[in-house]
C-alpha positions as a printed Julia matrix, in Angstrom:
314×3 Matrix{Float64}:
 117.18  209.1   137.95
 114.3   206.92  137.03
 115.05  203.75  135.1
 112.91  201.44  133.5
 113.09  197.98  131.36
 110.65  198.15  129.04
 109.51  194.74  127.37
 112.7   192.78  128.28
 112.74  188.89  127.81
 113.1   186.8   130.32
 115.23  184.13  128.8
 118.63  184.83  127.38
 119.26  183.41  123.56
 120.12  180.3   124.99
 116.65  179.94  126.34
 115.48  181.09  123.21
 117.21  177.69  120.84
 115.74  176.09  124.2
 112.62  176.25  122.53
 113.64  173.26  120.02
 112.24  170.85  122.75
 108.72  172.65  121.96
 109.28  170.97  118.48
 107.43  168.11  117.58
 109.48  164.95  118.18
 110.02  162.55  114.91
 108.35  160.02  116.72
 104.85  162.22  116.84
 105.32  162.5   112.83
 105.91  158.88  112.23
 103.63  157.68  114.21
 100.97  159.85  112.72
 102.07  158.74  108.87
 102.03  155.08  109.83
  98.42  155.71  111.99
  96.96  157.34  108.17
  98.04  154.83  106.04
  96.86  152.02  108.18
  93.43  153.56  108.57
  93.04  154.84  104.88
  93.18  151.2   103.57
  91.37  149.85  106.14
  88.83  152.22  105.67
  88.15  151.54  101.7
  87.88  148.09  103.01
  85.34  148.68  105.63
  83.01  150.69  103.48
  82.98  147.86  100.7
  82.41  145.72  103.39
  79.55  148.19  105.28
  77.72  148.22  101.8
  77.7   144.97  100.69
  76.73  143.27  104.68
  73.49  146.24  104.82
  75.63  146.73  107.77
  74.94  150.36  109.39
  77.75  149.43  112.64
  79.99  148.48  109.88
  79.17  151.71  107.91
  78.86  153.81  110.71
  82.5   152.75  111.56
  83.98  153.25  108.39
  82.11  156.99  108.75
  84.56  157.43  112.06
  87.64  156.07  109.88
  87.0   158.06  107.34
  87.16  161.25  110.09
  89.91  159.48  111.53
  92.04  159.58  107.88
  91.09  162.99  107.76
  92.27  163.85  110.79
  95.63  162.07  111.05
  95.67  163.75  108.15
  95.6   167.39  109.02
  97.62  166.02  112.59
 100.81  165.07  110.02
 100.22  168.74  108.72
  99.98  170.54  111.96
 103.55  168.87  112.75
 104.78  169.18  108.78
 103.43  173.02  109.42
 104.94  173.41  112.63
 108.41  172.75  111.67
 108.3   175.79  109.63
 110.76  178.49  111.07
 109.31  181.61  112.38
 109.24  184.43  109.78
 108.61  188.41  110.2
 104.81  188.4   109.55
 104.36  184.84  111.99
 106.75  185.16  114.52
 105.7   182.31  115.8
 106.13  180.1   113.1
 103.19  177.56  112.36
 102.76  176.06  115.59
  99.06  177.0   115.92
  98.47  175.14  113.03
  98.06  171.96  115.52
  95.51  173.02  117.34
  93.68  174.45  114.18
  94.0   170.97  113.04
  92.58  169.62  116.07
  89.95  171.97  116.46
  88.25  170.52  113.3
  89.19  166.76  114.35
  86.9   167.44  117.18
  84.26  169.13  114.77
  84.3   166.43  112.55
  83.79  163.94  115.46
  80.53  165.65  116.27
  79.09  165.63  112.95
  79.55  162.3   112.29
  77.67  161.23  115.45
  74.9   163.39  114.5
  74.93  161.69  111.28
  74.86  157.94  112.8
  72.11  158.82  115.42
  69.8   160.21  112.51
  71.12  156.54  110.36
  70.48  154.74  113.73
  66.7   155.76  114.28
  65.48  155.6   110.96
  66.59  151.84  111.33
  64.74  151.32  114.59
  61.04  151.52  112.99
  62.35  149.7   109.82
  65.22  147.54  110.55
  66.83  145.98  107.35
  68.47  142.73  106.44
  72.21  142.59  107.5
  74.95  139.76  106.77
  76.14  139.05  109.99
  79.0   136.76  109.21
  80.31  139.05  106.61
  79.55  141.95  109.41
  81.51  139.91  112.11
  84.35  139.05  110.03
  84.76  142.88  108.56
  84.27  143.97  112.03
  86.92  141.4   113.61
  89.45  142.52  111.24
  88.89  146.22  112.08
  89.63  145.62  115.59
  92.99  144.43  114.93
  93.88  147.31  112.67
  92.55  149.28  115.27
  94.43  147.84  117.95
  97.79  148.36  116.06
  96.99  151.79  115.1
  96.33  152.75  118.95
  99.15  150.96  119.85
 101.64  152.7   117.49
 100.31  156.37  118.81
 100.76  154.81  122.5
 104.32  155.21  121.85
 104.0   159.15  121.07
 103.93  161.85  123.6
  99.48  161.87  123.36
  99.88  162.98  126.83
 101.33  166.16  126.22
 100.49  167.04  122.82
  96.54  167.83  121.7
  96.83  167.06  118.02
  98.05  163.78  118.36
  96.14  162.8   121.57
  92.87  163.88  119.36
  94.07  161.38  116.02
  94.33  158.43  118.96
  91.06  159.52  120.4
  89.95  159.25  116.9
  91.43  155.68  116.83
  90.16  155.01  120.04
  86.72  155.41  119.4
  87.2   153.31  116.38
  88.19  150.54  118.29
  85.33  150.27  120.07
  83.46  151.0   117.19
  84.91  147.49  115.92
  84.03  146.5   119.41
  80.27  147.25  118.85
  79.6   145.63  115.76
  81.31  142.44  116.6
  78.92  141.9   119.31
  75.63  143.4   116.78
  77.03  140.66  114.47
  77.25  137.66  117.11
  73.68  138.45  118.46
  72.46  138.48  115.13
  74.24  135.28  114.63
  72.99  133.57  117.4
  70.09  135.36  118.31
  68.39  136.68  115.15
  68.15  140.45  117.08
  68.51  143.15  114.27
  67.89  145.68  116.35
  71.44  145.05  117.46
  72.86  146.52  114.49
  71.13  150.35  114.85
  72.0   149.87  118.8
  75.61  149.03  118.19
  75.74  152.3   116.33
  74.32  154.25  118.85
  76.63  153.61  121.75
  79.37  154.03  119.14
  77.78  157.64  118.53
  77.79  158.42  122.1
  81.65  157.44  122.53
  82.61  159.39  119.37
  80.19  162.5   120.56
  81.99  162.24  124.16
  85.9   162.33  122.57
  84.9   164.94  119.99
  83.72  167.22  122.54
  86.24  166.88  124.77
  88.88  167.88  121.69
  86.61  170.52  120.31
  86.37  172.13  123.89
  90.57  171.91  124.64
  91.77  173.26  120.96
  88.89  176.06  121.28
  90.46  177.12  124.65
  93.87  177.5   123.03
  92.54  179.09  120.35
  91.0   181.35  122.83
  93.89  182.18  124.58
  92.43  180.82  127.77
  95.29  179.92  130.51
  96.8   176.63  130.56
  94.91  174.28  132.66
  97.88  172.99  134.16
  98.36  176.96  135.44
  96.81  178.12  138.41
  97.23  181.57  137.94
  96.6   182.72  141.59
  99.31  180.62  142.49
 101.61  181.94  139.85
 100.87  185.79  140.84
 101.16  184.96  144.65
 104.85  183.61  143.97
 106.01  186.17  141.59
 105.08  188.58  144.55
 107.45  186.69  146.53
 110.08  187.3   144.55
 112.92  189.46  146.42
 111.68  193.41  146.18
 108.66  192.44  143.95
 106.02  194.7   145.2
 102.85  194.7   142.75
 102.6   192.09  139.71
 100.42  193.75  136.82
  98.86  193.1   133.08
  99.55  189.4   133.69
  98.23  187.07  130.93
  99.54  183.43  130.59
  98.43  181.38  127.26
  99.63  178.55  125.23
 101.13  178.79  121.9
 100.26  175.41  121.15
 100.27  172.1   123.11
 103.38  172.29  125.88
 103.98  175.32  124.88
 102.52  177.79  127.77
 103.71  181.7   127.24
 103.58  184.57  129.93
 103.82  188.19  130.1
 103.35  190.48  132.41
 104.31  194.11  134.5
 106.75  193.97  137.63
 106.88  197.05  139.92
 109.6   196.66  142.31
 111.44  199.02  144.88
 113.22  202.36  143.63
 116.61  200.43  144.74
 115.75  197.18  143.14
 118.34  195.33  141.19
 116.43  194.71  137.9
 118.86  191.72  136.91
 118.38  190.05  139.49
 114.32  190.22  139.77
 114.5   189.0   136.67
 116.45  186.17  137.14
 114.32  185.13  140.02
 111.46  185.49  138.39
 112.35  183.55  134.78
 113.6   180.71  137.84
 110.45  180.43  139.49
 108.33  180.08  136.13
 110.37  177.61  134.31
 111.31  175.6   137.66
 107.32  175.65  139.48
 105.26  176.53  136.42
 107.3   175.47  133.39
 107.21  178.37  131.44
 109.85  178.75  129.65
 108.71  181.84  127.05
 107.88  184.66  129.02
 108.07  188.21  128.44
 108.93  190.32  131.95
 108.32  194.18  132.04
 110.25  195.76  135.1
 109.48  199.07  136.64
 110.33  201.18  139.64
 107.41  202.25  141.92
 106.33  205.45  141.04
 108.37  205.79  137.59
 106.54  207.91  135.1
 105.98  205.52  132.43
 103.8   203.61  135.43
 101.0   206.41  134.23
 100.51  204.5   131.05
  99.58  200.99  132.33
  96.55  199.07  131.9
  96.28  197.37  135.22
  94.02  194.33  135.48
């Protein structure tokens, strides 16, 4: 008598309201809505302050703050969006949203450094007048906003989760944005050098360019379904195999929903006398214990069952 387990989940339903700790934490959310607010006024400030010094650091700074607002923007979203329960046409809720969100944080970073190397050269062959003390004291200012700001999305989890490691990227680079035209200002100061002020925007380019790539390239790998870089799937396949009357591992694909949250499915064909129960209970063990997956999506079949015939093996 051939049997077969077609499409049964791994995890029980208490691994399934295990999935809260996938959930954005409050702190994430707070930290983002304090990180906006802070930047938004700053922001307004700095572009008064960018027009009225002839300062292109200053305004080239307030161009990144502006992308930053935006983007803690749409990162308070992604984790407004994400707490969204799962309905019948997006059964996984909203929690792709984040990386959506970062996706065009990264974009955004990009296009503004276009922008400031095009601003940047056409001041090189005709460098203008700049305030420098109104530059230096805008600038000074900035950095301690900027300094808070990074500080209060230190104390999220930007390690684990995209969205809001892209917002203090963001942040980041507007630090030593701030960083850049303090020291344009105090050579201008004491050194008369305008040149300092298109330069200062340059290497501020470069930084943003560098971070915005680096987010583009992570959230368009989710997007893509690519594995998890934290997954070596070689390794995973070789210790599936391992598993107690395993014999062939099939149709295995391993993705992330979002950020921490990798998925897995895949084809087991085990012995003819194989307890089924038990493979899968090995199996779910070794994936949330070596690889931490805890969403995965185990099909088990004997060797040799009919329904075999009708598998896609990669």
């Amino acid at each position: 008598m051939q049997h077969s387990q077609n499409a049964r989940e791994s995890g029980n339903q208490k691994s399934r309201d295990g999935q809260v700790q996938h959930q954005h934490s409050p702190s994430n959310k707070k930290a983002l809505g304090w990180t906006f607010w802070i930047i938004t006024t700053y922001m307004i400030i700095e572009v008064i302050g960018g027009i009225y010094t002839n300062s292109l650091a200053l305004l080239s700074d307030a161009g990144h703050m502006l992308s930053d607002a935006v983007a803690l923007g749409l990162s308070y979203l992604a984790i407004k969006f994400g707490e969204k329960q799962a309905t019948l046409t997006k059964t996984f809720g909203y929690k792709r949203f984040e990386i959506l969100a970062a996706f065009l944080n990264g974009l955004t970073l990009v296009v503004i450094s276009i922008y400031i190397f095009y601003e940047a050269f056409q001041r090189f062959s005709n460098p203008p007048e700049v305030m420098s003390s109104g530059m230096l004291m805008i600038a000074t200012i900035g950095l301690i906003v900027n300094i808070i700001a990074a500080l209060i999305l230190m104390k999220s989890d930007r390690k684990e989760n995209l969205n809001v490691r892209s917002a203090f990227l963001h942040v980041l680079g507007d630090l030593l944005g701030s960083v850049g035209a303090i020291v344009a200002a105090l050579l201008m100061i004491f050194f008369g050098w305008g040149l300092a002020d298109p330069i200062a925007s340059l290497l501020v380019a470069i930084l943003i360019i560098i971070s915005g790539w680096r987010v583009t390239k992570d959230s368009y790998h989710i997007l893509m379904e690519g594995t998890p870089t934290n997954i070596d799937v070689l390794e995973l396949k070789k210790a599936l195999l391992e598993v107690n009357q395993v014999e062939e591992v099939h149709d295995l694909h391993v993705w992330s929903i979002t950020s921490g949250y990798p998925a897995l499915s895949c084809h087991l064909i085990v012995e003819s006398q194989a307890d089924h129960d038990q493979v899968l209970m090995e199996a779910k063990r070794i994936l949330q214990h070596d690889f931490h997956i805890k969403h995965s999506t185990i099909q088990v079949n004997k060797k040799g069952s009919r329904s075999m015939e009708d598998y896609h093996y990669h």
